[in-house]
N, C-alpha and C positions, 0 to 999 in steps of 0.2 A: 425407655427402650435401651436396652445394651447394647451399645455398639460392636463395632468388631474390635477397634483398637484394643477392645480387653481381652484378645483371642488369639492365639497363633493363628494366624493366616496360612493356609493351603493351598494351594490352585491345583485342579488336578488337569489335566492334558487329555480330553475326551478327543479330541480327530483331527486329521488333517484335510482340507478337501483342496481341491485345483478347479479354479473359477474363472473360466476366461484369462489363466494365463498369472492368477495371482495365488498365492500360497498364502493362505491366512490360517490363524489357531483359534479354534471355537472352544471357549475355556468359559467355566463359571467357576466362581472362587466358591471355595467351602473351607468352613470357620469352624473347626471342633475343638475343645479339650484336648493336650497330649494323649494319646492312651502308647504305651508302650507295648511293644510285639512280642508275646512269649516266647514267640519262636527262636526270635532270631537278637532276643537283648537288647533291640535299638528302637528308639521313635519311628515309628513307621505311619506317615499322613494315610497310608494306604489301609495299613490293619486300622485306625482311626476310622478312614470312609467306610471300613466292612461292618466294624461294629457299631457303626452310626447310623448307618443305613437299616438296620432291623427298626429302629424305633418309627419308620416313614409310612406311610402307603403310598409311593410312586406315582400311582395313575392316577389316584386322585389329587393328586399334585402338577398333574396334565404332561409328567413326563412318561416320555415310550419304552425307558430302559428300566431292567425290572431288576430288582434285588441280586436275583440270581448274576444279571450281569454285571454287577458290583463285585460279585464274590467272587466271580472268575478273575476279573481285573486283577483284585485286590491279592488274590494267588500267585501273579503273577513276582507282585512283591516288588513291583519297580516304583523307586523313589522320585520324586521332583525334578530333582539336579542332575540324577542321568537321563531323567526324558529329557531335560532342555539342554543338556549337554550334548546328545546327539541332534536336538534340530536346531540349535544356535543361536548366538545371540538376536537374531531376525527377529523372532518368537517374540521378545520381553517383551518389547512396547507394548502389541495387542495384549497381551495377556497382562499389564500394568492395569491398561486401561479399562480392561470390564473387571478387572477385580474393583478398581477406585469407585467403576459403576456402582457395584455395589456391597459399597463402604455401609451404608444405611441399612441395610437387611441384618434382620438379629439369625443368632447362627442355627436356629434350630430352622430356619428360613430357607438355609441354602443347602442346595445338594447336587452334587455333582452329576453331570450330564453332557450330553453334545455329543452325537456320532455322524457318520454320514450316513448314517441308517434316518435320521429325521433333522435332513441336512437344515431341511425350511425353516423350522421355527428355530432352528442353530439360528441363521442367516438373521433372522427376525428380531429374536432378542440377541444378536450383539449389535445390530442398528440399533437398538432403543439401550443400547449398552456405550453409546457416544458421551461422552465425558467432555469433549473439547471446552464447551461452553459451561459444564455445571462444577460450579464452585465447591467446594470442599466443604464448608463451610453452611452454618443454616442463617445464610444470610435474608433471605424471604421469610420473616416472619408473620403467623395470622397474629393479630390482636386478639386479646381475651375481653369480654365486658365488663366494664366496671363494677358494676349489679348484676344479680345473677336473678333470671324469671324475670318471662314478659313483658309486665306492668314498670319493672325496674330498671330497665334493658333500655334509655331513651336515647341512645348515639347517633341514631340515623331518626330522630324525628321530622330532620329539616332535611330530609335526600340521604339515595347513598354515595354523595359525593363522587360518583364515577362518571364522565363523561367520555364518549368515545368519538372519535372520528375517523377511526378506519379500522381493521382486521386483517390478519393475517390468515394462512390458513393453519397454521398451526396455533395460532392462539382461537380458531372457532373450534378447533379438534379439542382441546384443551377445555374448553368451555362446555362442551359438548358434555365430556366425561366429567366436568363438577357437576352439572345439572343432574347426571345421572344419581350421582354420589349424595350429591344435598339432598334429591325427592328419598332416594333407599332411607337414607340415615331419618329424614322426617317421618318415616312411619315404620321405623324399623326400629330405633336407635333410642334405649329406655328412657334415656335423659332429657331425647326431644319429645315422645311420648308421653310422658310425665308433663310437659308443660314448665321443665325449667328454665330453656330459655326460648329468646322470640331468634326462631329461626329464618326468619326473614335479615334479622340484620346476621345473624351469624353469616347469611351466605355475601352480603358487603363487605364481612370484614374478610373473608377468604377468595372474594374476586378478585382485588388487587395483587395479591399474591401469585396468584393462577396467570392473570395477563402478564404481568412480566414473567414469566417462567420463559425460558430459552431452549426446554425441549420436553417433549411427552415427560421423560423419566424424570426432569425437576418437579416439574406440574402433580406428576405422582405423588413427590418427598413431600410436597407440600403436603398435599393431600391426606397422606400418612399421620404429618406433625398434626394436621387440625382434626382427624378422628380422636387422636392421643388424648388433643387437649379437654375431651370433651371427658374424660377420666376413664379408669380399667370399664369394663364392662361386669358385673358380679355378674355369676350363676343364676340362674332363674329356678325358682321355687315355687311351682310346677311349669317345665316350659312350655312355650308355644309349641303345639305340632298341626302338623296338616291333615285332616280327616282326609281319606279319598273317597269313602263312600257320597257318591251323589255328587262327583267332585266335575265339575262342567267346564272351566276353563282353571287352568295351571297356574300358579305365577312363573315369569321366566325370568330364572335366575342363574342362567348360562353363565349372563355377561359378568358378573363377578367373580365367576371360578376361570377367570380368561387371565391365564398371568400377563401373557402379550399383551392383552391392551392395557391391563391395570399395573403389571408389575405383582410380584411374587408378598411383596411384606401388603401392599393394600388390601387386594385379595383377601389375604390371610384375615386382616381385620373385618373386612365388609363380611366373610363369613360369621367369622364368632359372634358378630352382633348381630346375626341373622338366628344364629343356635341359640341364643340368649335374647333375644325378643320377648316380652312379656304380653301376656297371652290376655286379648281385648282392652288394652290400655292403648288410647290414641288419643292425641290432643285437636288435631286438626280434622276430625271427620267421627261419627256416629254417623248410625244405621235409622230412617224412621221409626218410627215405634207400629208395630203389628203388620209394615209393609216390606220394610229390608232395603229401598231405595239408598244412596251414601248422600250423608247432609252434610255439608262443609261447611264448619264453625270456623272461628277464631283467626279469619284471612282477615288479613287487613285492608283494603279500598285501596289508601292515598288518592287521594283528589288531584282534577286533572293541573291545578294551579302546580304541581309539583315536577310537572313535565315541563320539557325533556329531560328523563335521567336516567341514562343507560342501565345502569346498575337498578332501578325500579323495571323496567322494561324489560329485561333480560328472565327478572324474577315473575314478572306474569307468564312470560313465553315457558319458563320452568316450572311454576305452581299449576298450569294447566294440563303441560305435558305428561309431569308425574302425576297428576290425578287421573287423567286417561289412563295412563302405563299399568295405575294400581286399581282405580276403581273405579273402572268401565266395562261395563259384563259383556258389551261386544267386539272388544280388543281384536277378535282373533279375526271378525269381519269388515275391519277398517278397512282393507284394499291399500294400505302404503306401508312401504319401509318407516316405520313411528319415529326408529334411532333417524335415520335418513331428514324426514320432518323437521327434527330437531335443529340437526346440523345444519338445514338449509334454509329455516328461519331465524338464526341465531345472529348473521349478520343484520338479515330483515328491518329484525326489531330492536337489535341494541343503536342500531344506526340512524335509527326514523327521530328527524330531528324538530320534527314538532305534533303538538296531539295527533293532528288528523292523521301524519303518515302511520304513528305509532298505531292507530285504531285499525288502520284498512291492514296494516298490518296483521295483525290479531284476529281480524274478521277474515284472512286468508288460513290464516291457520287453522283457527275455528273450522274452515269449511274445507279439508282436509282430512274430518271426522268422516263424511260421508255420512251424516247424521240427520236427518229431517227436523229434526228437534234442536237440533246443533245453530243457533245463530246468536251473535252476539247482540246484545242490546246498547245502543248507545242514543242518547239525546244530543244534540238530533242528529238525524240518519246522514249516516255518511256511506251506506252501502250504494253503488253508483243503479242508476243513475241520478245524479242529484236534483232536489224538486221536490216539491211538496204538492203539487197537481198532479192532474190524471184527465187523460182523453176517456171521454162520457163511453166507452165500449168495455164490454169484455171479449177478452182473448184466450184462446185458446191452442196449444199445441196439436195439430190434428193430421194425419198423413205425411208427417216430418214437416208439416208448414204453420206459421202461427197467423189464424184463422179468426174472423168477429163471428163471433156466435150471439150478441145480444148486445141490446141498448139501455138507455139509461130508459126506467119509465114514460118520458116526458119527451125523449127524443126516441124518434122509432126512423127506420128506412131512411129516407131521404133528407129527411130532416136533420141526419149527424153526416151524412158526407159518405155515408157506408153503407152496404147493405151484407144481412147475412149470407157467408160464404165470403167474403173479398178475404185474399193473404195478403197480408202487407211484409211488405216487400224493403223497406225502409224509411227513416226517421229523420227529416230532416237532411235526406241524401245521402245518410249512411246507412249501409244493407243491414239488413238484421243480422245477417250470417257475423257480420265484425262486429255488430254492437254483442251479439250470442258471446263472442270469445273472447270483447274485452270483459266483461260483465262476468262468465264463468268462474273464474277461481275466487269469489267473493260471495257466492252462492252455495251453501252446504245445503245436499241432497242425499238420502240412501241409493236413489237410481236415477236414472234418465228421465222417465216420465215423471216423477217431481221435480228434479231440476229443470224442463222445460217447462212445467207449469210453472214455477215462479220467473224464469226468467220471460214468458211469455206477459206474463199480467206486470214483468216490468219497461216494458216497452209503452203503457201507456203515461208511464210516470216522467217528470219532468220539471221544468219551471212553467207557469204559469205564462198563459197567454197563447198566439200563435202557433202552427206547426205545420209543419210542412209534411203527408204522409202517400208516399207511394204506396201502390196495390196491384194488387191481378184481380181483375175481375173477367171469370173464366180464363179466358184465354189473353186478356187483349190489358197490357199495364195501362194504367191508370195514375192519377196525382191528384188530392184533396189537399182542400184547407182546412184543416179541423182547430183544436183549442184545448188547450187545458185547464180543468177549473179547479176549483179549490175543493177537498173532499167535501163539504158541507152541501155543496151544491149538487154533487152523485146523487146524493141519498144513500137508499137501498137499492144496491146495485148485486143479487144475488151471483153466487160464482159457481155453485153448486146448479147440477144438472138434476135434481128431486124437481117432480111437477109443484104448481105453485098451486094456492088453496090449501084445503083443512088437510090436519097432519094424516086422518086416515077416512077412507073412503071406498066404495064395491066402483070398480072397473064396469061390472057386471055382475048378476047375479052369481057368478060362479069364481068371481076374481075380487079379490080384496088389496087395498094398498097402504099399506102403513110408512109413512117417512119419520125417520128420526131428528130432523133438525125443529120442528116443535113438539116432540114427543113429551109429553106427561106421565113420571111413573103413576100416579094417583090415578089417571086414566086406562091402566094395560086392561084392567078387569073388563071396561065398556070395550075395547077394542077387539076381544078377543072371545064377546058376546055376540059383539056385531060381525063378525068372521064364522063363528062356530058352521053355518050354513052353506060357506063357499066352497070351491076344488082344492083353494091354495090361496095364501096370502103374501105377497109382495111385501118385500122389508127394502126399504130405499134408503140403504147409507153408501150414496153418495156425499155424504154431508156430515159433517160433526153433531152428535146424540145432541140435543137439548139438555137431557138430564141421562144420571148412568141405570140405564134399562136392563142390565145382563141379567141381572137373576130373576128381576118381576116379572119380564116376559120373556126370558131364555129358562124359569122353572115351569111356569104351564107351554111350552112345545116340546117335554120329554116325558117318559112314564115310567121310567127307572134311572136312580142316579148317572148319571152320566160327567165324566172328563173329559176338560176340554180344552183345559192348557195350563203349563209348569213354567215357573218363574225361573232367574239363575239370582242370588244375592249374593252380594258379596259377604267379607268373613276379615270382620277385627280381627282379629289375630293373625292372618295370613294376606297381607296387600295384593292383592296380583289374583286371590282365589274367588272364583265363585261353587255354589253349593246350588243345584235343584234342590226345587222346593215338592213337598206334593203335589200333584196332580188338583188343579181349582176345579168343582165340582157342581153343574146343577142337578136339584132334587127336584122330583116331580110338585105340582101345586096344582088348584084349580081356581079356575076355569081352567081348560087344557084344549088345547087345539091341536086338532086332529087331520089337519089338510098339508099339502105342501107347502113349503116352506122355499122362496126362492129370494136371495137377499144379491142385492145390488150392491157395487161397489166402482172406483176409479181411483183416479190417483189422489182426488179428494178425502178418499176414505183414510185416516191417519189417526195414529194412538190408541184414543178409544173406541174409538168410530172401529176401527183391526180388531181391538180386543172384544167387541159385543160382535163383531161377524165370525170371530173364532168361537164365541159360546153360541151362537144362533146357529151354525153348521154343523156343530158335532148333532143337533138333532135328528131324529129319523124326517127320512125323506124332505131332508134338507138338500142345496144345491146354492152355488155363490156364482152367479151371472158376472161379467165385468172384463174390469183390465188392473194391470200390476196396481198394487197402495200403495200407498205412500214407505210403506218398511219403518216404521217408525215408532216401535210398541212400546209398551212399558211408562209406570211411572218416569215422570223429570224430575233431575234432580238442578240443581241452581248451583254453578261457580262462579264465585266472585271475584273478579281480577282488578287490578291494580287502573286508577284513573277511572272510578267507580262504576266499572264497565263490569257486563254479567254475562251468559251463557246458558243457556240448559241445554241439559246435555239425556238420553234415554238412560235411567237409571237401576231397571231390571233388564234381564234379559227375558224372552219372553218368547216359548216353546210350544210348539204342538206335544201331547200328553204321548208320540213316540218319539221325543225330542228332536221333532224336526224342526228350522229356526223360523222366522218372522221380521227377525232384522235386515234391512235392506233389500230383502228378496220378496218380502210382501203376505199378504196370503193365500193360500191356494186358492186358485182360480181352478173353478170344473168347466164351463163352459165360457168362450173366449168370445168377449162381445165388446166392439168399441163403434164410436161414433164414427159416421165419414164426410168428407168433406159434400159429397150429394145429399146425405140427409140432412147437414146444416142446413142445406140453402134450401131444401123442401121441407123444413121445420119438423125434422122426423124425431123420434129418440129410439133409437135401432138398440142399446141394451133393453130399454121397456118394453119393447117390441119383443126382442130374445126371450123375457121372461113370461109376456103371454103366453108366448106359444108353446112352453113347455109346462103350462097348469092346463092351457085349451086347446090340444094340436090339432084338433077337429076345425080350428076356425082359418079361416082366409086369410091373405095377406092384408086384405083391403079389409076386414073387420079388425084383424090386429093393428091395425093402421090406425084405425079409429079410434079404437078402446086406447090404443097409446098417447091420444090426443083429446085430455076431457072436454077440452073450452068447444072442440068439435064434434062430441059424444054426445048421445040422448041420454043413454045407460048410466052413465059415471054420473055420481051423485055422492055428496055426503055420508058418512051414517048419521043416524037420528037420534 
């Protein structure tokens, strides 16, 4: 980079403002060439600025004065030394000092500016034009590796030597913006794309640097030398471009055309390497093959023996952020400030001073996605509440209260201390309400109704032995001794609310019921033989498919191709892009069935269990009984993070075929049916009930009543 020392120095004198009483000069220095004035036979810095300024486009340089008003100025014809001749020596210091700012900017970089027409970002960048502290000098140097590529690259095998014990808020703002810079540069940046070096240590040897930095604008310089170091950037031969068509979410690359926060020379680079990006070359991520989902190669684990190490720690909280940022198709449905996230786990986790804090750490983060699929995996479970038991009941979220809806086989009514219908009320003397909010931010959910369903079923988890469990039963509190035992001893303790018995069966001669959690594709043909005679057939996913059913039996319930839902994938060549996909497609088949079709669903319903109820509805005189799903569609995809801890995360996005979404909102619900806390305790199922009545509306409550209840039904039988 050409410094300025090889350049006459200019300053030009863009305004004066009055600020609460202080007269300051808002000045950026400009570095041009001599050029001499025809006019008038002498060096003029001004006809300089004029004919400098055609080579610019201003605004996309994010400044608000436009050429024309350079020419006017420059007409004016007034030199340096009579501006500051009339406002006096006052003047020099400030205008010493944001020239010295910026001493580092090469001159094609700089352009004169500042009026009190856009006094604010005057104000702005000459606070980040503070010099007091930054040295002249490139005394913060990054190290270069000794070997260059990956495998060669072994300086941080043993840590990255970083340990932290406290933060500033300037060195978390600091850190903030590397993070941003290292994820851009790993999937943007040829050199790291290509796989020549391991950017993992790269970002150790440029964190030392960054932490001592004593102000945004050093932390920049820095940042500038360690793009440099990584060599010119060549031209691309064919570049990367962005298709729009079919183009579903953006990448957002605002924040690097923000001279404020980056500075004018970083900017400048994080663009060009964005223009010269080479087009499906990435080292750290591929696409599956015939699905589109993003596969993340080439991460490296470190094992937990290698904690505590800030600088390892720091690089999870950042290898996870920018894979969200870049290749998460539901970015745009997170519900959080992402940048915000960042910044506010940055102290979190460089400071979590042993495994466990570093994990609960990361498992907050993780659940920050708002992701149903989103939960970190770690051996063993350190998501609270701690324990490897479980009280013999299932629970439920029901009426805003978490409610026993069943027992273990072997323990029924009285025999576990409960009966259906009791709320409990608290654990051990602590309310659910505070066990609910210490437990929340450790819990990733797309919505409410599945974050209540797991924190609901984690209330019966715990250490082993004893428990102490308040309740309401009705009206009148109550206190059990109940026990937790070891999972082996549960057994099968089903969580899903599908009837129990064969996967499908006639209600009644004119009601058929097919559940998905033992469904057999090999079986749809019997199924749909044994049907062909009834009004309507019941599909009950409540429950996770057995096997993936969408086209075996979602091609015989249609009689012309029909769509019925479009993915979003992402796009090597552009991080941050997704692309819709065509429209997924059933084609008619037979056996074909020709009755109503009414499919059940709750907050159980998740992934695939979503994606076979979006193909089974788009059918004719289809209809989806229930309450909100889980939001949670799409292949998973798997990231790997540091202390051999993992994640999945929803890896499509995943559409209604008029690109309406599915992620965290669910899916369309026609008819709104949920359990309540009177049909627990009179052992009703009031959605099954909903869906009788809309194949048989002829029948009674008390016949629907029945039929919803086979063990008490003559009708309900098998097919044969």
């Amino acid at each position: 980079m050409q410094r300025m020392s090889g350049w006459r120095k200019y300053d030009m004198v863009a305004g004066l403002f009055n600020r609460k009483g202080y007269k300051a000069i808002l000045v950026i220095g400009l570095s041009v060439p001599l050029s001499p004035n025809p006019h008038s036979g002498t060096e003029s810095s001004d006809y300089a600025l004029k004919h400098d300024a055609r080579t610019f486009d201003l605004e996309n340089r994010g400044f608000n004065r436009t050429i024309a008003d350079f020419h006017a100025r420059a007409a004016r014809n007034v030199g340096k030394k009579e501006v500051l001749d009339r406002l006096g020596s006052s003047v020099l210091d400030p205008i010493d000092r944001v020239a010295g700012a910026l001493s580092g900017f090469e001159p094609n970089e700089l352009v004169g500016l500042l009026s009190a027409q856009n006094i604010n970002s005057s104000v702005n960048l000459l606070n980040r034009a503070d010099t007091s502290r930054l040295e002249t000098e490139d005394t913060a140097q990054v190290s270069q590796p000794q070997a260059q590529g990956p495998g060669a690259d072994q300086e941080f095998n043993d840590g990255s030597g970083i340990q932290l014990k406290e933060l500033t808020a300037l060195q978390i703002e600091n850190l903030a913006t590397l993070a941003k810079v290292w994820g851009f540069l790993k999937y943007n940046h040829p050199v790291v794309t290509a796989g020549m070096r391991n950017w993992d240590y790269d970002l150790f040897r440029v964190m030392p640097a960054v932490l001592r930095a004593h102000s945004r604008v050093e932390s920049d310089q820095i940042l500038v030398r360690w793009v440099d170091s990584l060599g010119p950037v060549s031209g691309c031969h064919p570049c990367a471009s962005l298709d729009d068509r079919g183009l579903k979410l953006r990448p957002d690359l605002s924040w690097i055309k923000n001279f404020e926060t980056l500075g004018v020379p970083l900017s400048h680079r994080l663009q060009n390497v964005y223009a010269n990006r080479i087009a499906g070359q990435q080292r750290y991520v591929t696409l599956a093959p015939g699905i589109g989902n993003p596969i993340f190669i080439n991460e490296a684990s470190y094992p937990p023996a290698e904690l505590p190490d800030s600088g390892i720690q720091l690089l999870s909280l950042f290898r996870f952020w920018n894979i969200i940022e870049n290749w998460y198709p539901d970015r745009d449905v997170i519900g959080e400030n992402w940048t915000g996230v960042l910044a506010e786990f940055i102290p979190r986790v460089a400071l979590a001073s042993n495994h466990k804090d570093y994990v609960l750490s990361m498992i907050s983060v993780v659940a920050r996605l708002h992701d149903t699929h989103a939960n970190l995996s770690v051996i063993p479970k350190l998501t609270p509440p701690a324990g490897a038991c479980s009280i013999p009941v299932n629970l439920r979220f029901i009426e805003g209260k978490v409610i026993v809806t069943n027992f273990l086989p072997k323990i029924q009514g009285q025999d576990s201390g409960f009966e259906r219908g009791d709320e409990i009320t608290a654990i051990d003397s602590v309310p659910v309400s505070q066990l609910f909010a210490e437990w929340e931010p450790y819990y990733g959910a797309s919505n409410d109704p599945t974050l209540h369903r797991s924190l609901s079923l984690a209330l019966t988890k715990g250490d082993c032995g004893p428990v102490r469990v308040e309740i309401r039963r009705g009206s009148i509190p109550q206190s059990t001794n109940s026990i937790r035992v070891q999972p082996s001893e549960i057994g099968s303790l089903s969580l899903w609310s599908d009837l129990a018995g064969p996967t499908f069966r006639l209600l009644s001669p004119d009601i058929a019921y097919l559940k998905l959690s033992s469904v057999r594709e090999a079986d749809v043909g019997s199924y749909i033989e044994a049907a062909k005679k009834t009004r309507g057939m019941i599909i009950d996913i409540r429950n996770y498919p057995a096997e993936f059913v969408v086209f075996a039996l979602g091609n015989r319930l249609v009689t012309q191709p029909t769509p019925f839902a479009m993915f979003s994938s992402a796009d090597l060549s552009n991080p941050g892009a997704f692309h819709l996909t065509p429209p997924v497609m059933l084609t008619p088949d037979d056996p074909h069935y020709r009755g109503k079709v009414v499919i059940l669903v709750d907050e159980w319903t998740m992934s695939q269990a979503e994606y076979t109820t979006m193909a089974f509805r788009s059918t004719p005189n289809a209809i989806v009984i229930g309450s909100m799903t889980a939001g949670a569609d799409g292949n998973v995809s798997t990231i790997p993070l540091p202390g051999n801890l993992s994640t999945l995360i929803s890896g499509l996005g995943v559409f209604y075929p008029d690109g309406s979404p599915t992620q965290r909102v669910g899916i369309h619900i026609d008819v709104d049916a949920h359990a309540t806390l009177e049909g627990v305790r009179s052992g009703r199922d009031e959605v099954l009930e909903t869906a009788i009545h809309q194949i048989s509306p002829e029948l009674s409550y008390s016949e629907i009543e029945l039929l919803a209840k086979p063990d008490r039904s003559t009708t309900s039988r098998p097919a044969k």
